[in-house]
BANU-374563 format. One line per 3 residues: number of its first residue (from 0); their letters; for each residue x, y, z of N, C-alpha, C. Coordinates in steps of 0.02 Angstrom, whole numbers, m for minus. Example, Ala and Ser with C-alpha at 12.3 -4.5 7.8 and 13.67 -1.06 7.14 Angstrom:
<atoms>
0	AS	660 m284 390 615 m225 390 660 m165 390 | 642 m112 354 684 m53 357 645 2 394
</atoms>
This chain:
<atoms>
0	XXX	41 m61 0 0 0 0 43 63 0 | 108 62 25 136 117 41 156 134 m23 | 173 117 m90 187 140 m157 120 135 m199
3	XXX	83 124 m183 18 121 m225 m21 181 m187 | m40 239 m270 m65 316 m237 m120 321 m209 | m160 250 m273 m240 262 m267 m251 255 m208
6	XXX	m241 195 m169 m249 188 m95 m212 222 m51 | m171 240 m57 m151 297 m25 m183 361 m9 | m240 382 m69 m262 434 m78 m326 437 m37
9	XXX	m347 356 m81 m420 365 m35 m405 354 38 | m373 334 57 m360 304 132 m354 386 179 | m328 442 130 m308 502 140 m373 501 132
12	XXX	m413 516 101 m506 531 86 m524 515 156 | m520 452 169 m555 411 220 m535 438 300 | m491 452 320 m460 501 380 m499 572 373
15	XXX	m498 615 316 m514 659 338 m617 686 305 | m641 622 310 m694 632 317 m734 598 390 | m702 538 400 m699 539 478 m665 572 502
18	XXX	m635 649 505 m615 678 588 m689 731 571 | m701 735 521 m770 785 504 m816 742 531 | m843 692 539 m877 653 589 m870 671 655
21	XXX	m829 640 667 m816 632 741 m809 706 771 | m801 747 736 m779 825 771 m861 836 786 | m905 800 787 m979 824 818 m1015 790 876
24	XXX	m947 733 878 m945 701 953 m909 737 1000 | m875 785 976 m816 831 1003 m875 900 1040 | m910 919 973 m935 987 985 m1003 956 1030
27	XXX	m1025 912 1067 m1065 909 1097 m1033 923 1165 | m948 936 1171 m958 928 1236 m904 1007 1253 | m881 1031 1199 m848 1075 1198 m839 1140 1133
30	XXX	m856 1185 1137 m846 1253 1083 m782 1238 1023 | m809 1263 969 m747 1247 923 m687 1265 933 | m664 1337 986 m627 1352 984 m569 1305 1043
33	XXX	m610 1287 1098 m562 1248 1127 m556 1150 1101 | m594 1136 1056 m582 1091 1009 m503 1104 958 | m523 1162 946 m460 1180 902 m380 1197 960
36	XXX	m395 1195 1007 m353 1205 1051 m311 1143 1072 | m350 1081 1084 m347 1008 1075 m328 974 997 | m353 988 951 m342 957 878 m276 971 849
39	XXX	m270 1028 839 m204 1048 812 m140 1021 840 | m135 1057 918 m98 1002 942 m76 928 949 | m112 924 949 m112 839 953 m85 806 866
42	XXX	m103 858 796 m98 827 754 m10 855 738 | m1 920 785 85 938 784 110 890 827 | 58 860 884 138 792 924 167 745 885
45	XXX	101 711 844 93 649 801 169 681 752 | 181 743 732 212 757 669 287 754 707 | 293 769 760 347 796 818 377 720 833
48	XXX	326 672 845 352 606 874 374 573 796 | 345 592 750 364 553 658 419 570 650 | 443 648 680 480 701 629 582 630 650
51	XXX	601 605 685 654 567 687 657 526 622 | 605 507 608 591 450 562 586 484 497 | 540 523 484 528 564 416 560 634 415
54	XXX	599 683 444 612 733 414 688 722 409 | 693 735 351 774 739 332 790 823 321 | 840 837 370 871 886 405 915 926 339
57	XXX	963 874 288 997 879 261 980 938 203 | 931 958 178 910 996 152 890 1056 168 | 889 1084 228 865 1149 268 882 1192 216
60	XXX	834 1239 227 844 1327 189 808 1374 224 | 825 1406 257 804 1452 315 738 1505 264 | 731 1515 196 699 1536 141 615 1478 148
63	XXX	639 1438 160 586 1375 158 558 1389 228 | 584 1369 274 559 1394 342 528 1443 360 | 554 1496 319 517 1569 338 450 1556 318
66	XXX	440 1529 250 367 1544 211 317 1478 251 | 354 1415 258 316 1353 311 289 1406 371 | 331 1434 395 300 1459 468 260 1525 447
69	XXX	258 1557 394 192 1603 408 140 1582 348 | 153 1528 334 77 1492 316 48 1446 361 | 92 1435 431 60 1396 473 15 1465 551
72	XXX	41 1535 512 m5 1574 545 m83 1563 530 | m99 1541 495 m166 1566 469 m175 1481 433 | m143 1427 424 m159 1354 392 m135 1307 472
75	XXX	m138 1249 476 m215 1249 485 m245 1276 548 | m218 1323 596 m271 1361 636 m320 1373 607 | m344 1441 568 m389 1476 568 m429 1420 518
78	XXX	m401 1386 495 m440 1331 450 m500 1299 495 | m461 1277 539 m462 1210 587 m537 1267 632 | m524 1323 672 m573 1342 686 m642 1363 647
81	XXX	m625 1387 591 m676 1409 534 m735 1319 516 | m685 1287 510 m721 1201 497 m750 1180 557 | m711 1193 616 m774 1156 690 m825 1206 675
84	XXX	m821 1272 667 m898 1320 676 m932 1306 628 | m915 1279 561 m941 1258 518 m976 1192 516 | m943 1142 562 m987 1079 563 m1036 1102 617
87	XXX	m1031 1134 665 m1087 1144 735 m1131 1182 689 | m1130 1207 667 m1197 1250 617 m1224 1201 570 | m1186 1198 509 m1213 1163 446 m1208 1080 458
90	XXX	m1167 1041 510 m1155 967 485 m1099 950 457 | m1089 882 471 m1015 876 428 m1036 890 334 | m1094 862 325 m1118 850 247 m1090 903 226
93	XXX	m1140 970 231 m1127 1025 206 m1046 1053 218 | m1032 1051 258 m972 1076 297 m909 1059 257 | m910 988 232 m860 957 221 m862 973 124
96	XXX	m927 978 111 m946 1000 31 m912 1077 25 | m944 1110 61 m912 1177 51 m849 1182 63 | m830 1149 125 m742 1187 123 m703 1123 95
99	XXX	m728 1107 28 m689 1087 m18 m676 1104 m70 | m692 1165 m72 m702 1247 m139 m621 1257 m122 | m568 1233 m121 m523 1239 m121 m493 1269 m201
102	XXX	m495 1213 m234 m464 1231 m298 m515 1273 m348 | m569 1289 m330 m617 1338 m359 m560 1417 m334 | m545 1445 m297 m551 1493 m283 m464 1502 m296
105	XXX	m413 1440 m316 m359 1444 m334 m362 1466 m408 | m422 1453 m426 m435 1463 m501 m479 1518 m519 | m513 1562 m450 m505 1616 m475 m424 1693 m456
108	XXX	m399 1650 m413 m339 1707 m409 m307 1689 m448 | m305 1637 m463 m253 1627 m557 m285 1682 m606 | m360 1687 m617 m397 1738 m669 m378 1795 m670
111	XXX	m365 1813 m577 m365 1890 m550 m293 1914 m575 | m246 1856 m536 m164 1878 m547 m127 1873 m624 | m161 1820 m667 m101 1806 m713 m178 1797 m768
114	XXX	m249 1824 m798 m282 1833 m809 m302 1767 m863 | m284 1721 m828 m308 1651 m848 m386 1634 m839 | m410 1633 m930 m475 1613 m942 m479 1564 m917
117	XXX	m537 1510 m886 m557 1451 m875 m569 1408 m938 | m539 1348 m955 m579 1317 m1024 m622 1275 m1028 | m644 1227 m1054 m726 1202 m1049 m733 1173 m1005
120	XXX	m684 1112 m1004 m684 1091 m940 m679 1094 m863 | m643 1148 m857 m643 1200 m790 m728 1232 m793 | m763 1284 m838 m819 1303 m830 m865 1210 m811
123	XXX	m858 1184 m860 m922 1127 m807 m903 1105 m759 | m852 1108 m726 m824 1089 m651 m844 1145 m603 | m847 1217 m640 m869 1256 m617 m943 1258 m594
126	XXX	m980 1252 m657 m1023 1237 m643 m1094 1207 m620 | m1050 1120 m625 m1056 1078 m542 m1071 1089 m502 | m1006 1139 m489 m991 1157 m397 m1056 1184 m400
129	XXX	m1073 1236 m417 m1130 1271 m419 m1192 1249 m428 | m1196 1231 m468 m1253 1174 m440 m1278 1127 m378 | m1217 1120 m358 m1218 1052 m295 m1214 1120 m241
132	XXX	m1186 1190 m247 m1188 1225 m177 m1272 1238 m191 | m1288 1265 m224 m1395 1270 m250 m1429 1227 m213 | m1396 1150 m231 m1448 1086 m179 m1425 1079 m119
135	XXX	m1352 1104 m103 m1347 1100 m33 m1388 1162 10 | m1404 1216 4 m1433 1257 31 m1480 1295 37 | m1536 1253 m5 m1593 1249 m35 m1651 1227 42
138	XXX	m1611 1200 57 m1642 1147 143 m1592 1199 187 | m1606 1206 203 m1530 1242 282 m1555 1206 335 | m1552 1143 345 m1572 1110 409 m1515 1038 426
141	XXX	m1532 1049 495 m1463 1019 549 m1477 1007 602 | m1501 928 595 m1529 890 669 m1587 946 689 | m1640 963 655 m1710 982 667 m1701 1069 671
144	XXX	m1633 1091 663 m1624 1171 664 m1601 1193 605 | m1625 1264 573 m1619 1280 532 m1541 1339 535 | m1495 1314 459 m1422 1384 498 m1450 1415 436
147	XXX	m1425 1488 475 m1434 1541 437 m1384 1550 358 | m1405 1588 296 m1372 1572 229 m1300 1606 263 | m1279 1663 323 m1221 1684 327 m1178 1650 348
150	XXX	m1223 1576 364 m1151 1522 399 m1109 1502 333 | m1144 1512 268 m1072 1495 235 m1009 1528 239 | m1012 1583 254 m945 1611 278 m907 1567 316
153	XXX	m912 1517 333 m882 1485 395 m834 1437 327 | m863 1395 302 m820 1339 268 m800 1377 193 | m853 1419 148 m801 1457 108 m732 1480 131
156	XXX	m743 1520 184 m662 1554 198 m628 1527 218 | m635 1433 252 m606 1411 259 m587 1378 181 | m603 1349 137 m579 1364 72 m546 1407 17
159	XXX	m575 1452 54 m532 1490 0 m437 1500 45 | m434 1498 99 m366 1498 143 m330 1434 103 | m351 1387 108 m339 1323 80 m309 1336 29
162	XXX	m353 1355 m36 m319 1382 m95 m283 1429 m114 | m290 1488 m45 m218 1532 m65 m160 1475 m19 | m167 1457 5 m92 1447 53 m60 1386 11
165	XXX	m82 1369 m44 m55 1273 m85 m16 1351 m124 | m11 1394 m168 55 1418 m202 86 1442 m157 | 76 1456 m106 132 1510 m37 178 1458 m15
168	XXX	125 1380 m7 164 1354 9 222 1291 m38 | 176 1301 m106 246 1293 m148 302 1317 m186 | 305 1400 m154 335 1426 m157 416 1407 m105
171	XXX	376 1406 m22 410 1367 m4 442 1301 m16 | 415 1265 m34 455 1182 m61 495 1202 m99 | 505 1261 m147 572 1280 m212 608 1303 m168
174	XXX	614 1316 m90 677 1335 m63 675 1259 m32 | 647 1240 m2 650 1170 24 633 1127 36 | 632 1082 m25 579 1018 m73 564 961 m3
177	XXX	537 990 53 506 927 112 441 963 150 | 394 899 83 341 910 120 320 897 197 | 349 853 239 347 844 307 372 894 333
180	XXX	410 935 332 440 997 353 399 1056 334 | 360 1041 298 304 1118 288 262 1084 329 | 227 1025 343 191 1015 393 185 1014 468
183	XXX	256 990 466 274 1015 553 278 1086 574 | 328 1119 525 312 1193 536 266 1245 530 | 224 1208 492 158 1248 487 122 1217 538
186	XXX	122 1145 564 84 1143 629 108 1169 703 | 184 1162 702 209 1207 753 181 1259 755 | 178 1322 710 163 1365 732 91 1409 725
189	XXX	53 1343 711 m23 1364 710 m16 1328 784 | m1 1288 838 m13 1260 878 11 1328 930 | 60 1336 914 82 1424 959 17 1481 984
192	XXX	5 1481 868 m52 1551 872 m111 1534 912 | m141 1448 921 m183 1444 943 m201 1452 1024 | m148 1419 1056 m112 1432 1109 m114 1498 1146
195	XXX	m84 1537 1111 m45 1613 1132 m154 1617 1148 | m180 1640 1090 m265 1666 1082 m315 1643 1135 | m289 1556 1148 m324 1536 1189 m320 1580 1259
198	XXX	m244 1577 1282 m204 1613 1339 m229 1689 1372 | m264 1712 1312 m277 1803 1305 m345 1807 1313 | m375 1741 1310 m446 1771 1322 m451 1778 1400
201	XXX	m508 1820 1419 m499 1843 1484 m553 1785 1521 | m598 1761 1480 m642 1688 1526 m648 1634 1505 | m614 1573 1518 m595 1524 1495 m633 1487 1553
204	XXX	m663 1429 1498 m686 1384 1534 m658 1320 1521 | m656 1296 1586 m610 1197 1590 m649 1165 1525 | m617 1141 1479 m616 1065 1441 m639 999 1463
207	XXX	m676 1002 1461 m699 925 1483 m678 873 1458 | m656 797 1485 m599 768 1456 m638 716 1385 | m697 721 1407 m738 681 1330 m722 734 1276
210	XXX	m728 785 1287 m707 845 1219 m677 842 1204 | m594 845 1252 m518 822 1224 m505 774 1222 | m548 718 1223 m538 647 1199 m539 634 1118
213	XXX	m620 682 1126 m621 660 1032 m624 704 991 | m576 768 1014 m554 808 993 m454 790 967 | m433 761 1019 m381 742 1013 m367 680 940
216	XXX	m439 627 945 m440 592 895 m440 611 831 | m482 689 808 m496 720 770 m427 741 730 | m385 774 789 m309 805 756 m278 759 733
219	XXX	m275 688 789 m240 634 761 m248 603 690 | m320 599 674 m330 596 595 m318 647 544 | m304 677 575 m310 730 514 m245 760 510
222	XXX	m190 751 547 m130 727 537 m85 676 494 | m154 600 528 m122 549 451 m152 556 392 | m204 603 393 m218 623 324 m174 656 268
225	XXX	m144 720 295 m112 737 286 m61 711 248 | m8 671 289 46 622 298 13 576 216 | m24 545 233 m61 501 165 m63 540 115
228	XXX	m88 590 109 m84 615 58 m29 656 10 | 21 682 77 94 693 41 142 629 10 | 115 560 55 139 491 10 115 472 m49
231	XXX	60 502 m42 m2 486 m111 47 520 m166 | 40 591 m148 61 621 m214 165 612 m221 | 191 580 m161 263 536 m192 261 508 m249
234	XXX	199 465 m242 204 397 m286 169 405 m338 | 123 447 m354 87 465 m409 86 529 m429 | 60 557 m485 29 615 m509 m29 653 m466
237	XXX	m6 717 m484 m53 767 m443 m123 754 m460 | m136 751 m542 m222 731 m561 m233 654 m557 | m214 615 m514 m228 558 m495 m278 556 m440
240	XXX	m218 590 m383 m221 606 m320 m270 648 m274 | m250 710 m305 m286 766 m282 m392 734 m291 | m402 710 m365 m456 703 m381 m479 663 m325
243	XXX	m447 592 m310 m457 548 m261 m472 579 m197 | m432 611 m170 m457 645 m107 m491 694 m102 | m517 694 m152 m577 781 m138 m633 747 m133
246	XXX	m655 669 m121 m687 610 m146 m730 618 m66 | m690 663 m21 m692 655 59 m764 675 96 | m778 712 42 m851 735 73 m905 660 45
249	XXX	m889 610 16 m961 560 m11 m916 528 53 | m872 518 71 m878 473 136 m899 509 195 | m876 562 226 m913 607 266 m977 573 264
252	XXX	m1025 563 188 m1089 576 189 m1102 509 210 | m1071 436 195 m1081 372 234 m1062 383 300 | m1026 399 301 m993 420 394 m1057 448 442
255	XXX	m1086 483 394 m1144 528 450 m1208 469 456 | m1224 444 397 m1267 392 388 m1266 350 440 | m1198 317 456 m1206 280 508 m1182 270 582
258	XXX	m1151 331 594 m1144 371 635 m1173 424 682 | m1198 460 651 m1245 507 681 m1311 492 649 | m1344 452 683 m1423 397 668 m1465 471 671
261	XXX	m1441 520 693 m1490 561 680 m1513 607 632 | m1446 597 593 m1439 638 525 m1475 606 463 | m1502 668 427 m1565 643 393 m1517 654 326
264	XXX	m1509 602 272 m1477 595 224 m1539 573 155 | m1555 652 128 m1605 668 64 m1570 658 17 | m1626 665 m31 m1592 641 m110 m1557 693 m136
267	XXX	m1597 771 m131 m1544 842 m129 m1480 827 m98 | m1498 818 m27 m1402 829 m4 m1357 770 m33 | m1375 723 m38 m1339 667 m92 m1315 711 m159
270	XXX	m1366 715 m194 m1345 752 m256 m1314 807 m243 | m1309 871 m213 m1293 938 m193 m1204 895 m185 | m1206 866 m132 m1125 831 m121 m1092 811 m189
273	XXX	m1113 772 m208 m1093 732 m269 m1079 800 m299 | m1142 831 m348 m1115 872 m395 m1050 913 m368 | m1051 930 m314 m990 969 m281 m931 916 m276
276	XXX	m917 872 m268 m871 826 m258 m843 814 m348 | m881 822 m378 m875 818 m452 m849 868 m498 | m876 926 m470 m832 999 m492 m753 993 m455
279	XXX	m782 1003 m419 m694 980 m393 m650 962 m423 | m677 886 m433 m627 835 m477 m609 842 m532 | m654 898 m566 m648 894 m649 m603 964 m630
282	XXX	m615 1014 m604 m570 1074 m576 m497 1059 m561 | m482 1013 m523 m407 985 m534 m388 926 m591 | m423 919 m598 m393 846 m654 m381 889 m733
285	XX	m426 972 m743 m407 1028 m782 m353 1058 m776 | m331 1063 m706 m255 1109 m703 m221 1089 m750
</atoms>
C-alpha cells in the first residue's frame, strides 16, 4: 500500500472525512474554539514524534522555513477553527462539501493575478460546484435546526485559505523540497497562534476530558491524512491524487449515515455533495 497512490489517496479521503464526523462528538461537549485548542496540537505531536523518522534535516533553507511558518499562521489554525464552527452549524455533509471549494477559488486568483480564462472543462467543473452549492442550501437544516445562509462564511473562507496557502506554500518547497517539514512547521506554529489566543482570552472555561478525547482523535486523523496524502502524491501524479481525495465529502456523507443515526440523508443533499465533489474533480484533473 505504501507505493500504490490510489490507496493511499483514498485512505487520505477516508481520515479526513472521519475527523469531520467525529468533530460532532467533540462539539457536543466542547466550543470549536477549545476543540481547536486540543486538535491541532495533538496533530503537531503525532508530526513531532514522526519528525526522527521522516524529516530529513539535510536539506534545510532558512527561505523554506520562513514561508512554512507564516503559512502555518493562518493554515491549519484559522482553518481548523472556521471548519469546527462550520460543522456545529451546517453538519459535517454541508461543511465538508463547502470547504472543499479549495481549488475553485485557486482558479479564481489565477484569473485575477495572471488573467487566466477558464476552459470548458474547468467552466463545467465550475459549474457543478454550483449546482451542488444550490442543492446543498436549498434545505438549511441540521438535526431539526435551521443555519442561517451567513453560515457559509464559515467553510467558504475556510476554502478559499486552503487555496491561497497550496502556491505560498509551494513557493516554499522551491527553497525546500520537504513536504513533512512544511507540515510540522506549519503545525508548530499554528499550535503556538492557537495557544498564545487561547491564553488572552480573559474567561476560559475547563475542557472536559470527553471533548479532548475526541477532539484529540480528530487532530490525530487529520494529521495521518495529511501524511497520506503527501505519500499519495510521492508515488503518483497530482491529477490522480488530488481528484481521489476531494472524494472526502461522499464518505463524510456514509460516515454521518451511520454514525450520527440522527442525520437525515435526502436525495438533494446526496446530489448537492456529489455534484460538488465532481466539480472539484474535474477542476483539478483541468489544471
Amino acid at each position: 500500500m505504501l507505493d500504490n497512490p490510489v490507496l493511499l489517496a483514498l485512505a487520505s479521503a477516508l481520515c479526513f472525512g472521519a475527523a469531520l464526523v467525529l468533530t460532532q462528538f467533540g462539539l457536543r461537549h466542547a466550543p470549536p474554539a477549545q476543540g481547536a485548542l486540543v486538535s491541532v496540537p495533538s496533530s503537531t505531536a503525532l508530526l513531532w514524534l514522526l519528525a526522527p523518522l521522516l524529516l530529513d534535516a539535510r536539506g534545510f533553507a532558512l527561505g523554506g522555513a520562513i514561508v512554512f511558518g507564516l503559512v502555518g499562521l493562518l493554515f491549519p489554525a484559522s482553518v481548523t477553527l472556521l471548519t469546527f464552527e462550520a460543522n456545529r452549524r451546517m453538519g459535517p455533509n454541508v461543511a465538508g462539501a463547502l470547504g472543499n471549494l479549495a481549488p475553485l477559488f485557486a482558479l479564481a486568483l489565477a484569473a485575477i493575478l495572471f488573467g487566466e480564462v477558464p476552459g470548458t472543462a474547468q467552466a463545467v467543473g465550475i459549474a457543478a460546484i454550483l449546482l451542488g452549492i444550490a442543492g446543498l442550501t436549498l434545505d438549511r437544516r441540521w438535526l431539526d435546526q435551521s443555519w442561517p445562509w451567513w453560515a457559509v462564511f464559515f467553510p467558504l473562507t475556510a476554502a478559499a485559505i486552503r487555496g491561497i496557502i497550496q502556491p505560498v506554500t509551494k513557493l516554499g518547497l522551491g527553497f525546500w523540497p520537504s513536504p513533512f517539514a512544511a507540515a510540522l512547521i506549519g503545525y508548530t506554529v499554528s499550535s503556538l497562534v492557537i495557544a498564545t489566543a487561547f491564553l488572552r482570552r480573559a474567561r476560559r472555561t475547563p475542557l472536559r476530558l470527553a471533548g479532548a478525547a475526541w477532539f484529540a482523535v480528530v487532530g490525530l486523523l487529520n494529521a495521518t491524512a495529511v501524511l497520506l496524502l503527501y505519500a499519495a502524491l510521492a508515488a503518483g501524479p497530482v491529477t490522480l491524487v488530488s481528484p481521489l481525495v476531494a472524494t472526502y465529502p461522499l464518505l463524510t456523507l456514509a460516515l454521518t449515515a451511520v454514525l450520527l443515526r440522527r442525520a437525515r440523508l435526502e436525495a438533494r443533499l446526496v446530489l448537492g455533495v456529489a455534484l460538488t465533489v465532481a466539480g472539484v474533480a474535474i477542476l483539478i484533473a483541468s489544471r
